[in-house]
C-alpha positions in Angstrom: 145.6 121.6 44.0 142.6 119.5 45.3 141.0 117.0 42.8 137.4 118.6 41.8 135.2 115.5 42.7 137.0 115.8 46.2 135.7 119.4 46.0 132.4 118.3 45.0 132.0 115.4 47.3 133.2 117.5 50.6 130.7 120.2 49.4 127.7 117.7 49.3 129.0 116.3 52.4 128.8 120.1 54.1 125.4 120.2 52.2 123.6 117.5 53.6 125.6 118.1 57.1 124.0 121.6 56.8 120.4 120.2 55.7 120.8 117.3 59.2 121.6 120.2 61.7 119.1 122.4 60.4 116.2 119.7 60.5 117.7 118.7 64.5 117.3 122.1 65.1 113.9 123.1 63.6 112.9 119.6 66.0 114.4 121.4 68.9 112.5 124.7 67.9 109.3 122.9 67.0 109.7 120.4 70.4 110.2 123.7 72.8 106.9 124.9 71.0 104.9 122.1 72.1 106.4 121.3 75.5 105.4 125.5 75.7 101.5 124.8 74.4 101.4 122.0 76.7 102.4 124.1 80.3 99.9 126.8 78.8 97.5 123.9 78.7 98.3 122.8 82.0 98.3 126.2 83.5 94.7 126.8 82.4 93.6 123.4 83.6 94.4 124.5 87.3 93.0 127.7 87.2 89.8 126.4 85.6 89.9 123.6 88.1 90.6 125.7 90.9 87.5 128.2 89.6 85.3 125.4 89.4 86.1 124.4 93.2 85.9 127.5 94.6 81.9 127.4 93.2 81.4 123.9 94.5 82.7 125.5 98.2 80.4 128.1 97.6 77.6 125.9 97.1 78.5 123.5 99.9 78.5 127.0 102.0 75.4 127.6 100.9 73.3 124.2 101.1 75.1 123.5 104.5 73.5 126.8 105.4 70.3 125.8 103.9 69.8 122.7 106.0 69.0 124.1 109.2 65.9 126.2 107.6 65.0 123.4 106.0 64.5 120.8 108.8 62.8 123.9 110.4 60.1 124.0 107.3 59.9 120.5 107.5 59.0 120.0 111.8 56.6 123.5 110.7 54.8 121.5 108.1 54.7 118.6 110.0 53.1 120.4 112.8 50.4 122.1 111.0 49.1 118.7 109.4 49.4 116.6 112.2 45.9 116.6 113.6 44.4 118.4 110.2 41.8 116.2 108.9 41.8 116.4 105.7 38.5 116.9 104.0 37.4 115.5 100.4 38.5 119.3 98.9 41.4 119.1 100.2 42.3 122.6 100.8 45.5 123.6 102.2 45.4 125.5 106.0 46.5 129.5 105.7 49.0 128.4 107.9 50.7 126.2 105.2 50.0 128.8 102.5 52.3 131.2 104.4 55.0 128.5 104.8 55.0 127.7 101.1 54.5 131.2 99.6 57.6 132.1 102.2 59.8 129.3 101.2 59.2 130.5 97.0 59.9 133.7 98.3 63.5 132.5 100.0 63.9 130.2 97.0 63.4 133.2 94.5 65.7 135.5 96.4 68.5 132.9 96.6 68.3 132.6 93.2 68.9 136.5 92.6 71.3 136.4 94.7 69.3 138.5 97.5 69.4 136.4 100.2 66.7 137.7 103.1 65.7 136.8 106.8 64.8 133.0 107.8 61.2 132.4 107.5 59.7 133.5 111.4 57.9 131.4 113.4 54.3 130.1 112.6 51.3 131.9 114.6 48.1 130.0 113.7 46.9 127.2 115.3 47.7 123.3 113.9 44.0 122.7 114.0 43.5 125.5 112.1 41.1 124.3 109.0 39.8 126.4 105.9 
């Protein structure tokens, strides 16, 4: 027959040997866990990155497509106030009223989301005075 305090000490011995492996493997568990939250993490990163430049292509598209009209409004305006002379009311010519009130109009429909025709070609004169 086996002495008791060997008894005893191989039963604290199988005690704490139990109490080790559980705490390695609740590490493992709680380690697996993490490393889990962490490639869920990472997995949302991309697709939140790759959703936010999908809308910076989009609005690339979009200004890239802007520019042309753009110059276009530019030359217009230029051409209308090139020999204007401008008097001490300062009044706009109708000319430039109907470029401006068309580019609000574009401006307002692009921001809607209702994108319409490019603004047409001016008619009145470049002289033309209020």
């Amino acid at each position: 027959m086996m002495p008791p305090q060997l008894l005893a000490g191989l039963g604290a011995g199988a005690l704490i040997l139990g109490f080790l492996g559980g705490w390695t493997v609740r590490d493992w568990k709680a380690d697996s866990d993490d490393l889990g939250a962490i490639q869920q993490a990472d997995k949302k990163r991309d697709e939140l990155t790759k959703r936010a430049n999908d809308k910076a292509d989009q609005l690339e598209t979009f200004l890239a497509g802007q520019a042309g009209q753009q110059i276009t409004d530019r030359n217009t305006i230029r051409e209308i106030y090139r020999d204007v002379k401008v008097p001490s009311d300062c009044a706009a010519p109708a000319a430039a009223a109907s470029l401006l009130e068309a580019a609000r109009n574009r401006a307002n429909a692009a921001a809607s989301g209702k994108l319409e025709a490019p603004l047409p070609a001016v008619t009145a004169s470049a002289d033309a005075r209020p």
